[in-house]
N, C-alpha and C positions, 0 to 999 in steps of 0.2 A: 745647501739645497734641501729644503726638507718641505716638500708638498704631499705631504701625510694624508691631509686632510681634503686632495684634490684627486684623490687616488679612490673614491668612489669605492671605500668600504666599509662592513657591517660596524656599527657599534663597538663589537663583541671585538670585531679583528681590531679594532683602530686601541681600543682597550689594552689590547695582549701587545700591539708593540708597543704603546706607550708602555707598561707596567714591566716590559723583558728590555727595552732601553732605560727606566729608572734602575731597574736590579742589573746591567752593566757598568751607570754611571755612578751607583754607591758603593761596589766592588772600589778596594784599594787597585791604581795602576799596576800593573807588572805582573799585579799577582793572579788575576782571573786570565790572562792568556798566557802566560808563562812567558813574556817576550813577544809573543807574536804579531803579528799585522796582521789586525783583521780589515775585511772588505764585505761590503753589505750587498746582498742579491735581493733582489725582487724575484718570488719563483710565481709562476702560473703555468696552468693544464695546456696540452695539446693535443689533443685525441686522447691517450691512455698514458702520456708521460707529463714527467713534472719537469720543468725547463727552470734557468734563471739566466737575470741579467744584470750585471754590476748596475746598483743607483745611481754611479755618474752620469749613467750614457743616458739616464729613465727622465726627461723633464715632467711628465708625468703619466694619469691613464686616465682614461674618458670609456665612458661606454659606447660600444659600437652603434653609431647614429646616421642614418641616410647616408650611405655608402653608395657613390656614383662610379661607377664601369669606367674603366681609363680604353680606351681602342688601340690596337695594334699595340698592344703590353706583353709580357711573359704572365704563362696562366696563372704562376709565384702574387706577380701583382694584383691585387680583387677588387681594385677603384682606389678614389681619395675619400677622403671627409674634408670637412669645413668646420673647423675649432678656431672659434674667434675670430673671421676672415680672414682664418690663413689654409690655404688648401693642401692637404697633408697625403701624400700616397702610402698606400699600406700593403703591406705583404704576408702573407700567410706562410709561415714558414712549415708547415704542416707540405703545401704544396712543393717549397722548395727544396727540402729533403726528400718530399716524397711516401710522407705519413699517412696512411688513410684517412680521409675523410668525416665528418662525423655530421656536416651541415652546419650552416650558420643558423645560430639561435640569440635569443632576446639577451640572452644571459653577458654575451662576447663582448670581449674590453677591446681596446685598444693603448698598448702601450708608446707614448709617446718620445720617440728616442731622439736624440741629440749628437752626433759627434760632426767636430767638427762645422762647417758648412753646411752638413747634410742635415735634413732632416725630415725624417719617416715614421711610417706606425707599424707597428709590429701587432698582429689578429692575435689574442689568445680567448681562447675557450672561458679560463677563471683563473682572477687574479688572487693567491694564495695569500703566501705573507713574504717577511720582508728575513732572512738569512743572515748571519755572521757566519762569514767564514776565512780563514786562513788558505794559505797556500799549499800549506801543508795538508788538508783538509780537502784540496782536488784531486782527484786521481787521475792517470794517464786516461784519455781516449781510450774507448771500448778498441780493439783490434777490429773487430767486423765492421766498423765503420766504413766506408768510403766514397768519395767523391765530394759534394757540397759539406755531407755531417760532416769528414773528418775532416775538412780543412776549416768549418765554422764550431767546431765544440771544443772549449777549452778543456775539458775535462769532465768529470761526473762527483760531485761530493759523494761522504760517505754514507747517505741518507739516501744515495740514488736518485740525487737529482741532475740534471744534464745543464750544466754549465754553458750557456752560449761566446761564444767570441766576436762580442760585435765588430770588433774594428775587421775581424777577417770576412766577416759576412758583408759589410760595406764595400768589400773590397773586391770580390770575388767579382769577378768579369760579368757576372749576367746580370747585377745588380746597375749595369751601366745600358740601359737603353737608348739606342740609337735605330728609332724608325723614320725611315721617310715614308709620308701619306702621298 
């Protein structure tokens, strides 16, 4: 799954991951991770933090475009879009946690997620770059986390960035809407 190029970025960014994926895959095996299993993150801004999401779950990211209001939603949910007539809901996870604020601007992507059956968009602020990282390479949960963070963040790399857990975020009861009109 490599839609690099559907990922709606600068030159300069599409550049540095091509040129940091060439300088992995000229590296002798074994020897650049010592063993390890790595796993590739997509990180992007949320108000003041840096977040990521494993590139399995990522089918891709699109700019935030004509964004229609869903009725009788969770305030988490902020409408759908329309990518390729298929009509996609999206969630601000700023809301869901419970992050302040910063307003929606020109700038906001939408990253388009994948698991399973499901399938949704995730509001970020800017989409950064693309992450190697090992497991060893996560750290536990912040302790002061609680409620939706600590049951959807797998961890924090050691750069400080806030590892998402999508399959727990999918999961999590409020992400299941059941309204009668």
């Amino acid at each position: 799954m490599d839609k690099l190029f559907d990922m709606h970025l600068t030159d300069e960014q599409v550049q540095n991951v091509l040129t940091t994926r060439a300088t992995v895959l000229a590296q002798t095996p074994g020897l650049a991770d010592e063993g390890r299993t790595l796993a590739q993150y997509v990180t992007f801004d949320l108000g003041s933090e840096r977040y990521a999401v494993d590139v399995a779950f990522i089918e891709e990211i699109q700019p935030l475009k004509e964004l229609t209001l869903i009725p009788c939603t969770p305030d988490f949910v902020v409408g759908a879009v329309n990518i390729r007539g298929g009509i996609l809901p999206v969630i601000d996870v700023k809301k869901f946690f419970g992050i302040p604020e910063a307003g929606i601007a020109d700038l906001n992507k939408v990253l388009v997620i994948r698991i399973g059956e499901m399938h949704f968009g995730i509001l970020a602020d800017t989409v950064e770059e693309v992450l190697d990282l090992a497991d060893e390479d996560i750290e536990p949960q912040l302790a002061t986390l609680s409620g939706a963070q600590e049951e959807s963040i797998k961890g924090v790399s050691k750069s400080r960035v806030i590892i998402l857990d999508i399959e727990a975020l999918v999961n999590d009861r409020r992400m299941i809407i059941h309204q009668d009109i």
